[in-house]
KOLLO-628267 format. One record per residue: residue number from 1; x, y, z of N, C-alpha, C in turn. Coordinates in steps of 0.2 Angstrom, whole numbers. Example, Ala and Ser with C-alpha at 12.3 -4.5 7.8 and 13.67 -1.06 7.14 Angstrom:
// KOLLO-628267
PT   num     n.x     n.y     n.z    ca.x    ca.y    ca.z     c.x     c.y     c.z
PT     1      66     -28      39      62     -22      39      66     -16      39
PT     2      64     -11      35      68      -5      36      64       0      39
//
This chain:
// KOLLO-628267
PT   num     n.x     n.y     n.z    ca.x    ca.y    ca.z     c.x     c.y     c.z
PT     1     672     187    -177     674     192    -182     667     195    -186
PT     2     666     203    -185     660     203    -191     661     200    -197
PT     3     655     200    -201     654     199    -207     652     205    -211
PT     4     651     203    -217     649     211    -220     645     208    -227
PT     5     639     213    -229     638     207    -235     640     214    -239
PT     6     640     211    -246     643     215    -252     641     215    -259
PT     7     640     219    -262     637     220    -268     644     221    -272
PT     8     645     217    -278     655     220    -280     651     216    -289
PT     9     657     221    -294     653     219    -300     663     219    -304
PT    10     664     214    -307     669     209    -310     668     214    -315
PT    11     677     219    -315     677     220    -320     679     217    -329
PT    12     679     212    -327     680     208    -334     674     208    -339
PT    13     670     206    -335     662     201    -336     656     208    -336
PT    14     657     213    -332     655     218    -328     648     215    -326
PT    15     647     209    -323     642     207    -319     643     206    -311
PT    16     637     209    -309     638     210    -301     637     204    -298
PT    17     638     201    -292     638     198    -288     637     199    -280
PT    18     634     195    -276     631     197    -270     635     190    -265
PT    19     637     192    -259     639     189    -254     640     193    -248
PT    20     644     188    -244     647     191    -239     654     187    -235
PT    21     657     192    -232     664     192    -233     667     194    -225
PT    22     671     189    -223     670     191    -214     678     194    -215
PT    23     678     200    -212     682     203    -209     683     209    -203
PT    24     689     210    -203     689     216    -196     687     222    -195
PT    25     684     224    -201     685     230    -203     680     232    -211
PT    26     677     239    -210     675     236    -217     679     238    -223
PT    27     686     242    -221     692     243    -225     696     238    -226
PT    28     693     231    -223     698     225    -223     695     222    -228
PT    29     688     222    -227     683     219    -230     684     221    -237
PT    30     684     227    -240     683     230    -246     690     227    -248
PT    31     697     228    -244     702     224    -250     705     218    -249
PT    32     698     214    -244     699     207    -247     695     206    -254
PT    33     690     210    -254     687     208    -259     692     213    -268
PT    34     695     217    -267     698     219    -272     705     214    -274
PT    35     708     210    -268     711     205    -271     709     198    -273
PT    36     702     201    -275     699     195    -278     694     197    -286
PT    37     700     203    -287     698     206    -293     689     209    -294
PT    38     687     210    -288     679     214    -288     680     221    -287
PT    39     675     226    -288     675     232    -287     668     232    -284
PT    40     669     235    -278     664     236    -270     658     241    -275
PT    41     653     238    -276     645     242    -277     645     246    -271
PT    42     642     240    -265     641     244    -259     644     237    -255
PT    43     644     238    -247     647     236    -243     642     238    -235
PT    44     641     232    -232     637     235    -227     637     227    -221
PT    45     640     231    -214     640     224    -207     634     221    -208
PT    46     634     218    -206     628     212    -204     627     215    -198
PT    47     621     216    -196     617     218    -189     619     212    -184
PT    48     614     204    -187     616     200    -183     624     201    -180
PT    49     628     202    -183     638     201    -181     638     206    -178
PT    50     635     211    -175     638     218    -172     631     220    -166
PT    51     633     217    -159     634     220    -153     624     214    -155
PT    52     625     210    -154     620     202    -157     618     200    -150
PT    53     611     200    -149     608     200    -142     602     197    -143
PT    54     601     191    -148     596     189    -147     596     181    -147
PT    55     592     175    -148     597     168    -148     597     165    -141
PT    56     597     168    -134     601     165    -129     602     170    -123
PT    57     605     170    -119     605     174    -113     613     173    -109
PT    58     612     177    -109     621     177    -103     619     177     -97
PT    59     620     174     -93     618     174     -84     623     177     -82
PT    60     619     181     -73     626     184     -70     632     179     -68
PT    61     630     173     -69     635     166     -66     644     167     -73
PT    62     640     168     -79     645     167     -85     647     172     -86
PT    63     647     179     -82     646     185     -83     655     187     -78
PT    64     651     185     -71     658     182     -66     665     177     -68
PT    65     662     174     -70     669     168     -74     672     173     -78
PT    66     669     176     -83     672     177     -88     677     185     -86
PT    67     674     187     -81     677     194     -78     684     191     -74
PT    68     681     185     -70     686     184     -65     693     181     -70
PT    69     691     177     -75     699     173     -77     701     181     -84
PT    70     698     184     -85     699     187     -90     707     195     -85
PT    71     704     194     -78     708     197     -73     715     194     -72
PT    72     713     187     -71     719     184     -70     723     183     -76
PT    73     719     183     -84     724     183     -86     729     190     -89
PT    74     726     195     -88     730     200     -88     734     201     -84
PT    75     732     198     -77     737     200     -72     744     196     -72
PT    76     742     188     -77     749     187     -78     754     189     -82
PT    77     752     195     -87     754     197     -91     753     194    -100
PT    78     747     194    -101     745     191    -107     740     197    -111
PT    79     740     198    -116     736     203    -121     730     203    -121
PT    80     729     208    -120     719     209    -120     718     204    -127
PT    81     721     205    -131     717     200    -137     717     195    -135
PT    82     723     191    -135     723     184    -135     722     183    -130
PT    83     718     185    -123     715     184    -118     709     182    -121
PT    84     706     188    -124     699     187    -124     698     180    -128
PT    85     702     179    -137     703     174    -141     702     167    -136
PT    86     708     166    -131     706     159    -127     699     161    -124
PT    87     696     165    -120     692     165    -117     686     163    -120
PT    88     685     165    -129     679     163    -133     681     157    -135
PT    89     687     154    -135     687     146    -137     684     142    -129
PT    90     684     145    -126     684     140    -120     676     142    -117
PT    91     671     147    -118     666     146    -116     662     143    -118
PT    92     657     138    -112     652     136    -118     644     139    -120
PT    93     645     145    -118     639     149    -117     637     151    -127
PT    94     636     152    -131     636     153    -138     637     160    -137
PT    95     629     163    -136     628     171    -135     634     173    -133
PT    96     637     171    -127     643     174    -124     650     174    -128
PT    97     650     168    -129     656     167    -136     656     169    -143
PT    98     650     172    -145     649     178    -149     651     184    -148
PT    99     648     187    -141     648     193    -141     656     194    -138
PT   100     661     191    -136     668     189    -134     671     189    -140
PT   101     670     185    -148     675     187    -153     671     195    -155
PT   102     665     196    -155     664     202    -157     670     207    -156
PT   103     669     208    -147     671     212    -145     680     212    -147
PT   104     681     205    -149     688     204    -148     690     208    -156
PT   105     688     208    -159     688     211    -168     688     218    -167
PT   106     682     221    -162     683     230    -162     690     231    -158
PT   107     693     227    -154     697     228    -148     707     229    -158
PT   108     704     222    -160     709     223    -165     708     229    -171
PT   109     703     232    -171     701     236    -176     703     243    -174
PT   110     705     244    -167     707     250    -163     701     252    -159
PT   111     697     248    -158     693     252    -152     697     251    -145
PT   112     696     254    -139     696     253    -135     693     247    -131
PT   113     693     241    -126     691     237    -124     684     238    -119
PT   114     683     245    -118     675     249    -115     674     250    -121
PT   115     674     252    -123     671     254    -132     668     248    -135
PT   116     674     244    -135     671     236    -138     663     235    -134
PT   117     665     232    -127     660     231    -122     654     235    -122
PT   118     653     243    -123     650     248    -124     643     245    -130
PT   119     648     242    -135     641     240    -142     638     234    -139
PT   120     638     230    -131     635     226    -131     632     228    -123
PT   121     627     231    -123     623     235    -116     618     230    -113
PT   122     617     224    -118     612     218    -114     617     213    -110
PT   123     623     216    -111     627     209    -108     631     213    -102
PT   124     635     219    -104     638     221    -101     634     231     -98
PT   125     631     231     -95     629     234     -93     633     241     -92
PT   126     630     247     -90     636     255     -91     638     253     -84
PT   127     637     250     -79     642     249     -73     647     246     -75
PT   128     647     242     -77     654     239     -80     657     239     -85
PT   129     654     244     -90     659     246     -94     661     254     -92
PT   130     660     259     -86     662     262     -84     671     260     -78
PT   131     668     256     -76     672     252     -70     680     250     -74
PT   132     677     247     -80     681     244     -87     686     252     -88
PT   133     682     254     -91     684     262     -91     689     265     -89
PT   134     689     267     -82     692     266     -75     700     264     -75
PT   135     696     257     -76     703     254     -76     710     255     -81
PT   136     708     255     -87     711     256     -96     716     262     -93
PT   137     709     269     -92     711     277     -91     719     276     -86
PT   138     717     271     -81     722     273     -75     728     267     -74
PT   139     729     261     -81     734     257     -79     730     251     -75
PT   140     725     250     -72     725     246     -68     719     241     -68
PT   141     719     237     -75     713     237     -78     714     228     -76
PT   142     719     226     -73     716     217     -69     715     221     -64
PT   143     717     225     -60     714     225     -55     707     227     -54
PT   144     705     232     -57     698     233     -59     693     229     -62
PT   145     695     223     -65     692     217     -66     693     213     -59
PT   146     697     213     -57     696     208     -50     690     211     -47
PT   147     689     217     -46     686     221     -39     678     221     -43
PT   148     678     223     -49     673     221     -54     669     214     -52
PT   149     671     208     -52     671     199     -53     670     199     -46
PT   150     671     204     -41     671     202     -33     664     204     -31
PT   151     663     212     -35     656     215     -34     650     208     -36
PT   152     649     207     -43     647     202     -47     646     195     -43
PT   153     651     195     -41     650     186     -35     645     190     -28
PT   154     648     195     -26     643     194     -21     635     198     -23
PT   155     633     200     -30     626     203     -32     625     195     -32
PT   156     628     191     -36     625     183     -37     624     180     -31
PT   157     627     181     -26     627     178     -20     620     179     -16
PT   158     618     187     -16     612     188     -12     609     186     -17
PT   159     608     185     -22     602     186     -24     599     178     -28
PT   160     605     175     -25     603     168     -24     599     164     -18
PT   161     602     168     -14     601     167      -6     594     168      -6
PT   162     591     175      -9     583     177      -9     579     174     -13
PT   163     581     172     -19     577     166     -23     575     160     -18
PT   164     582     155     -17     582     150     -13     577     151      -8
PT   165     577     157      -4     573     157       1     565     158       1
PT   166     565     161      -7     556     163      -7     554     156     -12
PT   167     559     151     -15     557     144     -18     553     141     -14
PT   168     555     139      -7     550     137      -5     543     136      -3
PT   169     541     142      -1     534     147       2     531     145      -5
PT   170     535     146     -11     531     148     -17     527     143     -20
PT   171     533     136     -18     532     130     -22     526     126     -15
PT   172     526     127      -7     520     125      -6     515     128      -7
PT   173     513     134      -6     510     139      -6     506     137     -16
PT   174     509     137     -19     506     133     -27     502     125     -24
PT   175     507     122     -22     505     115     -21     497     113     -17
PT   176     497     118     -10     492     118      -8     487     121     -11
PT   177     487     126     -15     481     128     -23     478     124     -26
PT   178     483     120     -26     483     114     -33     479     108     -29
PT   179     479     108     -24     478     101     -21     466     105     -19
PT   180     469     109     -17     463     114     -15     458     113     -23
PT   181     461     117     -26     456     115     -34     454     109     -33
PT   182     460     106     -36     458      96     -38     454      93     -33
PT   183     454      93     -26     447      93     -22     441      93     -23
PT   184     442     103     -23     435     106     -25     431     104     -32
PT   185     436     101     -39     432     101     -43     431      92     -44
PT   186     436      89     -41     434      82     -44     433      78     -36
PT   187     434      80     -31     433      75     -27     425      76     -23
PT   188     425      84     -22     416      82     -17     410      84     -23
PT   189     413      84     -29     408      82     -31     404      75     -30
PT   190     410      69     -30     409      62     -28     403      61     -20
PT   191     405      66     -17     401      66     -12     394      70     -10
PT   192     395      74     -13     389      77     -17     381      74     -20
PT   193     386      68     -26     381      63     -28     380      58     -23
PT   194     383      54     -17     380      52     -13     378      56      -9
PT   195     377      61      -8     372      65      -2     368      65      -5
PT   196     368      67     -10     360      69     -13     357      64     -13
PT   197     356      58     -12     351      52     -13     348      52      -5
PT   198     353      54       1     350      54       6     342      56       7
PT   199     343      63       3     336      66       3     335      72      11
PT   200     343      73      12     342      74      20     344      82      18
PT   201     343      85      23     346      93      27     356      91      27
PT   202     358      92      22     369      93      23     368      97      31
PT   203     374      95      34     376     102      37     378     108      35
PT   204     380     112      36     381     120      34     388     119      30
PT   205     394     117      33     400     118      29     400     114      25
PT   206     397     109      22     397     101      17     393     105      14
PT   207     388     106      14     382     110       8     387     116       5
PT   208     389     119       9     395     123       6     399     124      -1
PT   209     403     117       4     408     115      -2     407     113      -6
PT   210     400     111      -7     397     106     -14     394     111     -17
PT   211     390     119     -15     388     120     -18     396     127     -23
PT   212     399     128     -20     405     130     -21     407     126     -28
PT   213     408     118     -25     410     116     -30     408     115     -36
PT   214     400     114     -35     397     115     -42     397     120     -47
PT   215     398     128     -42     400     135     -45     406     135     -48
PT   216     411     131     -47     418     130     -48     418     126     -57
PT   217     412     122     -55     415     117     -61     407     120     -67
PT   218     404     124     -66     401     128     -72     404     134     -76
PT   219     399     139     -77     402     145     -81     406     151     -75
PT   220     404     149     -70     407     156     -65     413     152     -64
PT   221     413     146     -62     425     144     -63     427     148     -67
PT   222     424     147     -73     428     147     -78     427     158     -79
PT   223     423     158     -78     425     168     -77     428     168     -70
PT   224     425     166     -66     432     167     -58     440     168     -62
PT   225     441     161     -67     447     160     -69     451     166     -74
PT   226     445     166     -81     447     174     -83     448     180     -79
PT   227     445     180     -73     445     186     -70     449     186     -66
PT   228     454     182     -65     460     181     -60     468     183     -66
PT   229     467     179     -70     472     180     -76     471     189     -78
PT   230     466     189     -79     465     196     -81     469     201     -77
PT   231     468     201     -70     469     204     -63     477     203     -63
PT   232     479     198     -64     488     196     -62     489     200     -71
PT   233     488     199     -74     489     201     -83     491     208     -80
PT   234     485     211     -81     484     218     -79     489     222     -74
PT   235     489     219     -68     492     222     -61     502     223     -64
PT   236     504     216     -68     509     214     -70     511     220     -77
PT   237     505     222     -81     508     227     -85     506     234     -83
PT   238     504     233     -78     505     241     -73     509     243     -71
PT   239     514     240     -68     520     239     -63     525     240     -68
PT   240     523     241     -73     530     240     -79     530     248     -83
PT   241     522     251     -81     524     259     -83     527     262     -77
PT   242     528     267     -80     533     273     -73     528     275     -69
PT   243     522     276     -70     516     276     -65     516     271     -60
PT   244     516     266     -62     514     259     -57     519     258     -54
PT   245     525     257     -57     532     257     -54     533     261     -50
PT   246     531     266     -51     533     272     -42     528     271     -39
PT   247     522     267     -39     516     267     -36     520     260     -31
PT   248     521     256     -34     522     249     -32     527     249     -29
PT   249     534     253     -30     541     255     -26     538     258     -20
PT   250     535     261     -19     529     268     -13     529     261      -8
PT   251     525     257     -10     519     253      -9     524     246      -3
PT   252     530     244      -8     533     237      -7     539     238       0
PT   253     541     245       0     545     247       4     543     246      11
PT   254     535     248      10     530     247      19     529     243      22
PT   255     528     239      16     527     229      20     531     227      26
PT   256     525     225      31     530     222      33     535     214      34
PT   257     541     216      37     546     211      34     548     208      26
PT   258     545     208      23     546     209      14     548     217      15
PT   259     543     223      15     548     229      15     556     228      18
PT   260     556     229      22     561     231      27     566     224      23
PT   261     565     219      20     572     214      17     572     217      11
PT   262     566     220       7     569     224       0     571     232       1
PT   263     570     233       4     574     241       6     581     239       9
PT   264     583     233      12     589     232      14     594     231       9
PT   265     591     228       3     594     223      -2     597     230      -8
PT   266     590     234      -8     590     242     -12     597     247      -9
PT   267     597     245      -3     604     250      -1     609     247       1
PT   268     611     239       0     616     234      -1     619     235      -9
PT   269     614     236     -13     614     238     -19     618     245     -21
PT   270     616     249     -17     618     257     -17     625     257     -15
PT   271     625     254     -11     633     256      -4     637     252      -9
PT   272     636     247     -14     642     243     -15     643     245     -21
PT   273     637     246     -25     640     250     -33     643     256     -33
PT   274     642     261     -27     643     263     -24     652     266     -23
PT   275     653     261     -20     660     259     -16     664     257     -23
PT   276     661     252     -27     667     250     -29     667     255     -37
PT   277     662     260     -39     663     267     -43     668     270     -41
PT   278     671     271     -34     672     276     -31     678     273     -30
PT   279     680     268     -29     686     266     -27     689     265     -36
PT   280     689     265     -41     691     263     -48     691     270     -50
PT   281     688     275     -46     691     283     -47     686     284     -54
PT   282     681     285     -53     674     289     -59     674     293     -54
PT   283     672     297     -59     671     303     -55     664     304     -53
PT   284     664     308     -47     657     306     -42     652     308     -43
PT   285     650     311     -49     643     315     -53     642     308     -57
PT   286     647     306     -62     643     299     -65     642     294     -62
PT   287     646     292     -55     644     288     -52     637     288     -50
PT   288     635     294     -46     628     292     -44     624     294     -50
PT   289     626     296     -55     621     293     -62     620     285     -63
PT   290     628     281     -63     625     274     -64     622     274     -58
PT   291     623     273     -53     620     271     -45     613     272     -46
PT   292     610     277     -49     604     279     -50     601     274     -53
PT   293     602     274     -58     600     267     -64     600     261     -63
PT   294     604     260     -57     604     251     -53     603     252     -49
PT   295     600     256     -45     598     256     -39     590     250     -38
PT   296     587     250     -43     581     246     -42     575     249     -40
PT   297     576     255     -37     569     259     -35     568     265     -38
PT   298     562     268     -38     561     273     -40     562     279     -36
PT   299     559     277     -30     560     282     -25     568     286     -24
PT   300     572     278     -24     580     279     -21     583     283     -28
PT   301     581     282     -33     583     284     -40     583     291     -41
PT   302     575     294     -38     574     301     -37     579     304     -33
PT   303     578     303     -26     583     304     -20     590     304     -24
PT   304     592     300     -28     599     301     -29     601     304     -35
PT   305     597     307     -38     598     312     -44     597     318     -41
PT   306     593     320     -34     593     326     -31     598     326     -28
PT   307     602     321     -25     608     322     -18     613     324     -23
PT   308     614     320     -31     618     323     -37     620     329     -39
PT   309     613     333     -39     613     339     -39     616     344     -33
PT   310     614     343     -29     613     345     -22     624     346     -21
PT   311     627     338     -24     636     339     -24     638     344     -26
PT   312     634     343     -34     637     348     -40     637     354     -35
PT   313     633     356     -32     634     365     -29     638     364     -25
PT   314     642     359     -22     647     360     -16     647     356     -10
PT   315     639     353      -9     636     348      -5     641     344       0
PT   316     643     341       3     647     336       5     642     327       5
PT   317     644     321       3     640     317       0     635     315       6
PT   318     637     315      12     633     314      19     628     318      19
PT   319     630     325      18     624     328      20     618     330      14
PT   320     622     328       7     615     329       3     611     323       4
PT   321     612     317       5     609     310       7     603     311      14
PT   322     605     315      17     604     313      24     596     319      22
PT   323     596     321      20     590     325      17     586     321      17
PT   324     585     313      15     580     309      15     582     303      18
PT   325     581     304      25     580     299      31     575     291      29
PT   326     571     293      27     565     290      26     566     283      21
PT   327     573     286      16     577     281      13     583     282      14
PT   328     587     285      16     595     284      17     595     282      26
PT   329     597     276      29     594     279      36     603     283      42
PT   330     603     283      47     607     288      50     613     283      50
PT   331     614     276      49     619     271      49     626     275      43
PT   332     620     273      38     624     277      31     628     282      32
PT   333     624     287      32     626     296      34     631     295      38
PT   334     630     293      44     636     291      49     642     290      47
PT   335     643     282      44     648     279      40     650     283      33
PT   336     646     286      29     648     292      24     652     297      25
PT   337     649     301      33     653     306      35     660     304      40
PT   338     659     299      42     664     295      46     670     294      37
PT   339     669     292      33     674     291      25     676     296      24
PT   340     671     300      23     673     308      22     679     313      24
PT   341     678     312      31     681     312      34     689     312      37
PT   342     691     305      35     698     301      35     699     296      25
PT   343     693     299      24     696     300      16     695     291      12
PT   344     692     289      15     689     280      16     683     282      15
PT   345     680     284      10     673     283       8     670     277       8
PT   346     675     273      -1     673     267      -3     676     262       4
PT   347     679     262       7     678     256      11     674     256      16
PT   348     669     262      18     667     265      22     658     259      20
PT   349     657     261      14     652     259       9     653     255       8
PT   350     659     249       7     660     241       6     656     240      13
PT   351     659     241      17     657     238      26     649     239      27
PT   352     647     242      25     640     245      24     635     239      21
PT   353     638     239      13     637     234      10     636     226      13
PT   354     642     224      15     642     218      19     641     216      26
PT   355     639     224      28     633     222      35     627     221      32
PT   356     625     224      27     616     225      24     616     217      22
PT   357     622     217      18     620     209      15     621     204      23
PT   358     623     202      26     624     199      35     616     199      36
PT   359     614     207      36     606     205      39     601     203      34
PT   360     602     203      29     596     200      25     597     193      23
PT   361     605     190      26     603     183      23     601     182      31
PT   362     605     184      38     599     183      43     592     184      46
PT   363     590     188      43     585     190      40     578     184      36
PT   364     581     181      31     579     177      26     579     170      30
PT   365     584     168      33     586     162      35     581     162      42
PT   366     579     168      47     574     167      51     567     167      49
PT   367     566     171      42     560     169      41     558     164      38
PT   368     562     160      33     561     154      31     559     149      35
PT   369     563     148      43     565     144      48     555     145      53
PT   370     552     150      49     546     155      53     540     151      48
PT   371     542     151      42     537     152      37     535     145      36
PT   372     540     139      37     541     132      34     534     128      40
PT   373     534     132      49     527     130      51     522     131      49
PT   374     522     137      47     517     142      45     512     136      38
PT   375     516     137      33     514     136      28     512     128      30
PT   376     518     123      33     512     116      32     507     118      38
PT   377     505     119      43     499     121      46     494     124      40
PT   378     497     129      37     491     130      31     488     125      27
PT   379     493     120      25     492     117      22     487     111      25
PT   380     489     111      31     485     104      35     478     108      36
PT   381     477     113      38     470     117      38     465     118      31
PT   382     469     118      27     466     118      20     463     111      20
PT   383     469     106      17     465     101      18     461      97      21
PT   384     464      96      27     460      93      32     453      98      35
PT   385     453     102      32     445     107      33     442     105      28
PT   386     444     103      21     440     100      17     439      94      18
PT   387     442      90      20     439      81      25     436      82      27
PT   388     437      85      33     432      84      39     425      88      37
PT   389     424      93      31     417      96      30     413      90      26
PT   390     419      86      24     413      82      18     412      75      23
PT   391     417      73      26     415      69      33     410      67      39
PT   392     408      77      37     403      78      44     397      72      42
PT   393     393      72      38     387      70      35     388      63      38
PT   394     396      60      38     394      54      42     394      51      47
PT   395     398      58      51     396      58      59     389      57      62
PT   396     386      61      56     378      61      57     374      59      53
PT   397     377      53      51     373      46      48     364      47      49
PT   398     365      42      57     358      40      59     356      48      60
PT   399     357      53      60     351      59      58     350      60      53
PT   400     354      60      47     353      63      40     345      55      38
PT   401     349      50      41     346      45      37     339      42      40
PT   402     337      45      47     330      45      50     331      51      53
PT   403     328      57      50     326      64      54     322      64      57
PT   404     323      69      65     320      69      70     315      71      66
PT   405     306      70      70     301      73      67     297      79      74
//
């Protein structure tokens, strides 16, 4: 429930007083406090108690549960309030169970239940409070939480799949670094100092490593090092202006195999927010505004603000899409115009969805199954090429220790 604090001065005493005082409202507020014989100076919410986003994190995981039982419980016939009321007693999430009785107090104060949700944009995004929307407007507001909580499981789904898949590479791919450094700076030095007493000619890759390693462990490590941080620092807050972001969307889409799984994932993304806007009956100009804004890319985001445009004059949705091949490919269009058609868009664009998602966890699952030789072979060449160079010297003992003359 918000709070409010409050400046109120005792007409008996005429001395003012300062607090705060939880209510539904600040109308409710002002005459709990006049039945308590104060008169209201001023009266003002508390920031933190109204639409509070700091402290902690909602995941999409807590995000799901709370859409999916908040469904089921409507659908048995239970009140949007005291749904939500059980649902804040029973989460253990804090942040979430804050912004849950929030919501639950504007929903009692006479807001609408999107309205509520609305004053809270870090948790509940304009997709789903549009969807939310949808639903209230048409009656059919479990059901558009089910279809809502179905979307949500399966964005949680891929995009667990894709983490899982790139944890590994990342965590040997580090390990092998780590092993490489700790070598180069603490191990051939050790061999370093026994060579050096030989007095002899190293061979070519042993002189190498040593002299690497002594660069490593003076002032140019330590600038290599700055100038690596610097490099990840820098590249990392370029990518975050609109400049570097369309430069790097441009860029990541052409990769091979990384392209082609995140342009898959970008139009898994499209077809299914997509589908389920369309099927909750938004109307098709704001849908591809949200669609635009979740879409993930810059490029697809441009493209779909033109195609926008392009309806508004009369367009049919296939063929303003199909204008850029390059990102919408002829599958789409096909299936768009096939919906169109017989009046099946959104299931047109579900199936889309759950084909794109099919080949990127295939996709994912062959590469990993590709990646996991790859990587320990790297790993064995890394190291074992660091042995065998600090090694050689004693292949050739009796040369280093009597040289031909």
């Amino acid at each position: 429930m918000p709070a409010f604090t409050y400046v109120a001065r005792d007409p008996a005493t005429q001395k003012e007083t300062k607090g705060t005082v939880d209510a539904s409202t600040k109308e409710a507020a002002v005459a709990a406090l006049l039945n308590r014989n104060l008169l209201v100076v001023d009266i003002q919410e508390k920031a933190v108690k109204k639409g509070k986003a700091a402290g902690g994190s909602v995941s999409l995981q807590d995000l799901v549960v709370f859409t999916r039982q908040l469904a089921t419980m409507i659908d048995a016939g239970l009140a949007i309030v005291q749904s939500l009321q059980a649902l804040a007693e029973q989460t253990q999430n804090k942040l979430m169970r804050d912004v849950i009785k929030d919501v639950t107090a504007r929903v009692e104060a006479g807001d609408s239940f999107s309205e509520a949700l609305a004053k809270h944009p870090k948790v509940f995004n304009r997709l789903y409070v549009c969807m939310v929307g949808a639903g209230e407007r048409g009656g059919l507001l479990a059901e558009i939480l089910a279809r809502t909580a179905t979307y949500l499981e399966n964005t949680a789904r891929l995009r667990k799949k894709v983490k899982s898949a790139m944890m590994y590479p990342a965590a040997v791919t580090t390990i092998a670094i780590g092993i490489t450094i700790f070598l180069l700076v603490k191990v051939v030095p050790v061999f370093g100092e026994i060579y050096a007493g030989f007095g002899a000619k190293l061979p070519g890759p042993t002189q190498f490593l040593i002299d690497l390693s002594h660069k490593l462990r003076g002032p140019f490590g330590l600038t290599l090092l700055g100038v690596v941080i610097a490099v990840v620092w820098g590249w990392l807050a370029y990518i975050k202006t609109k400049p570097g972001r369309e430069f790097w969307d441009r860029i990541r889409i052409r990769l091979p195999i990384f392209g082609v799984i995140g342009h898959k994932i970008c139009l898994s993304r499209f077809t299914r927010t997509l589908a389920s806007l369309i099927r909750s009956g938004v109307p098709i100009l704001e849908v591809l505004n949200i669609v635009a804004n979740t879409v993930g890319h810059v490029g697809m985001e441009k493209a779909i603000r033109t195609a926008a445009a392009d309806i508004e004059k009369g367009e049919s949705m296939s063929s303003a899409f199909a204008k850029r091949p390059d990102l919408f490919p002829s599958m789409i269009i096909r299936m768009m115009t096939a919906g169109e058609q017989t009046g099946k868009v959104d299931s047109m664009l579900e199936r889309i969805a759950n084909f794109l998602d099919e080949e990127v966890e295939n996709t994912l699952s062959g590469l990993t199954s590709l990646i996991e030789p790859l990587l320990i072979v790297f790993l064995g060449v890394t190291v074992g090429g660091i042995a065998i160079c600090m090694f050689l010297p004693i292949f050739k003992m009796s040369d280093i220790i009597n040289p031909p003359r």
